[in-house]
Backbone bond lengths (Angstrom), bond angles and torsions (degrees), N, CA, C in turn:
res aa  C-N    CA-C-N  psi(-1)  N-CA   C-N-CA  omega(-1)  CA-C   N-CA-C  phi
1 X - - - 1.448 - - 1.523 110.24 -
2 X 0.990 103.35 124.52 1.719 113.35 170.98 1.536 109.43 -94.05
3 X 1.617 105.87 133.32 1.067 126.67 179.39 1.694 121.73 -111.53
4 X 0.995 135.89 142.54 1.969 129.62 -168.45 1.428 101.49 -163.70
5 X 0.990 114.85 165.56 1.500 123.05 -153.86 1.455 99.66 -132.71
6 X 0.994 119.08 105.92 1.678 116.51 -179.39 1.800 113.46 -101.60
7 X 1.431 129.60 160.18 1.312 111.06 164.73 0.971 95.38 -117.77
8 X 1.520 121.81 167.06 1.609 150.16 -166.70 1.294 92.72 -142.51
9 X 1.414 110.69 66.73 2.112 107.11 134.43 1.083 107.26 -126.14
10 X 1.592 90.69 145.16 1.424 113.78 166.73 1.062 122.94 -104.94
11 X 1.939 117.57 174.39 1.388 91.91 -157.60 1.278 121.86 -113.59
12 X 1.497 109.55 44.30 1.305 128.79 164.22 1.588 110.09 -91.57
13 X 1.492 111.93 -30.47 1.061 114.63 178.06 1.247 112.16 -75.64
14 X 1.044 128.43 -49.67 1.413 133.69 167.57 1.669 138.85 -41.78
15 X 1.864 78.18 -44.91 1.761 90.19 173.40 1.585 111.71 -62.99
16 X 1.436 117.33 -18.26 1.308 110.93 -137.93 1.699 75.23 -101.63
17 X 1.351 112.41 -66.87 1.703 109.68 167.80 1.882 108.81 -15.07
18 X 0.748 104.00 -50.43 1.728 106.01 -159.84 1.574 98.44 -75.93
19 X 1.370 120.94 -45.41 1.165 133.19 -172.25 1.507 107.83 -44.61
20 X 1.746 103.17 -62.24 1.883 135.48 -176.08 1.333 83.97 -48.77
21 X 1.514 131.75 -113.20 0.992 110.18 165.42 1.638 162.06 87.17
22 X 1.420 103.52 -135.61 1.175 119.29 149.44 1.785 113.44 -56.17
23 X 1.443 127.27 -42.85 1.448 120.80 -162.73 1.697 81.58 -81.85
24 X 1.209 139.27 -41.97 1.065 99.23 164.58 1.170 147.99 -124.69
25 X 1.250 112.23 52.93 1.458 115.81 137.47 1.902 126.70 -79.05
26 X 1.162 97.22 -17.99 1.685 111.20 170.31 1.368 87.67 -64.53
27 X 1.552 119.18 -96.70 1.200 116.73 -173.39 1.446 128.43 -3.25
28 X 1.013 111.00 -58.18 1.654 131.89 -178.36 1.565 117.24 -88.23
29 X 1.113 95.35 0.55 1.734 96.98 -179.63 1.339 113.56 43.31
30 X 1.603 100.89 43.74 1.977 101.76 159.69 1.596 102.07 86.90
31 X 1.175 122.92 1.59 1.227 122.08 176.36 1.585 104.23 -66.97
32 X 1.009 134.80 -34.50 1.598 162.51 -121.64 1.747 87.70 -124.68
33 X 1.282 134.93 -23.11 1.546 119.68 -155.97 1.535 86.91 -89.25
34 X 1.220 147.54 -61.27 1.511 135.85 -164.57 0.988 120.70 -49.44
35 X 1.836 128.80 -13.17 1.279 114.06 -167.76 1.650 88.22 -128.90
36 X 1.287 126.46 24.37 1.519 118.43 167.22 1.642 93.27 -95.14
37 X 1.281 155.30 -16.91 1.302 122.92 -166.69 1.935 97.03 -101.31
38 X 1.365 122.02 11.35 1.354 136.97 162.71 1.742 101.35 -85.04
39 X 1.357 104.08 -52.84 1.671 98.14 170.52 1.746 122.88 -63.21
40 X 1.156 110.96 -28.86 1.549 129.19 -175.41 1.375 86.65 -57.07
41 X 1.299 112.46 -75.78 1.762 129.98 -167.44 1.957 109.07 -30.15
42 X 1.595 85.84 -66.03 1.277 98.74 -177.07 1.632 117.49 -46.35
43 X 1.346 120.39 -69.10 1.489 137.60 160.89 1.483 96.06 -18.45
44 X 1.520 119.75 -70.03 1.512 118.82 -145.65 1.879 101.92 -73.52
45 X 1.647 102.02 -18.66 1.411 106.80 -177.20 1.752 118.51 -80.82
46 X 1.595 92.67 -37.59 1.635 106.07 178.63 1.840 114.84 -64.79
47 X 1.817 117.49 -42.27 1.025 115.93 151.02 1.523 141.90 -60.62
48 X 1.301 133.27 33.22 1.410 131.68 -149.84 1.588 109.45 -158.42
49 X 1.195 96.00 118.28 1.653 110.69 -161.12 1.836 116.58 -93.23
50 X 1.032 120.52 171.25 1.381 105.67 171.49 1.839 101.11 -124.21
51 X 1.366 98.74 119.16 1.726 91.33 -176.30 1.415 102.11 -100.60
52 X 1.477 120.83 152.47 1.305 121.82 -171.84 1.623 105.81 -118.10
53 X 1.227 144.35 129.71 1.500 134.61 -174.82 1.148 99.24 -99.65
């Protein structure tokens, strides 16, 4: 059996991620940018399935 890992976002979901985000890291004047590619991770991990053939 073959196993693969696919993700499921779409790109509403995504846009909206990027959107959150960006307003705040403006907000925060970049205070906010070091811990969005920990959120990226997370997001890309929470969407992502394991398919089995």
């Amino acid at each position: 059996m073959a196993k693969r890992f696919k993700c499921e976002v779409g790109f509403g979901d995504s846009l909206l991620f990027l959107l959150g985000w960006t307003l705040l890291i403006i907000i925060t004047f970049g205070l906010a940018s070091p811990f969005f590619i920990f959120s990226l991770i997370k997001f890309m991990i929470n969407k992502t399935v394991l398919i089995e053939e």
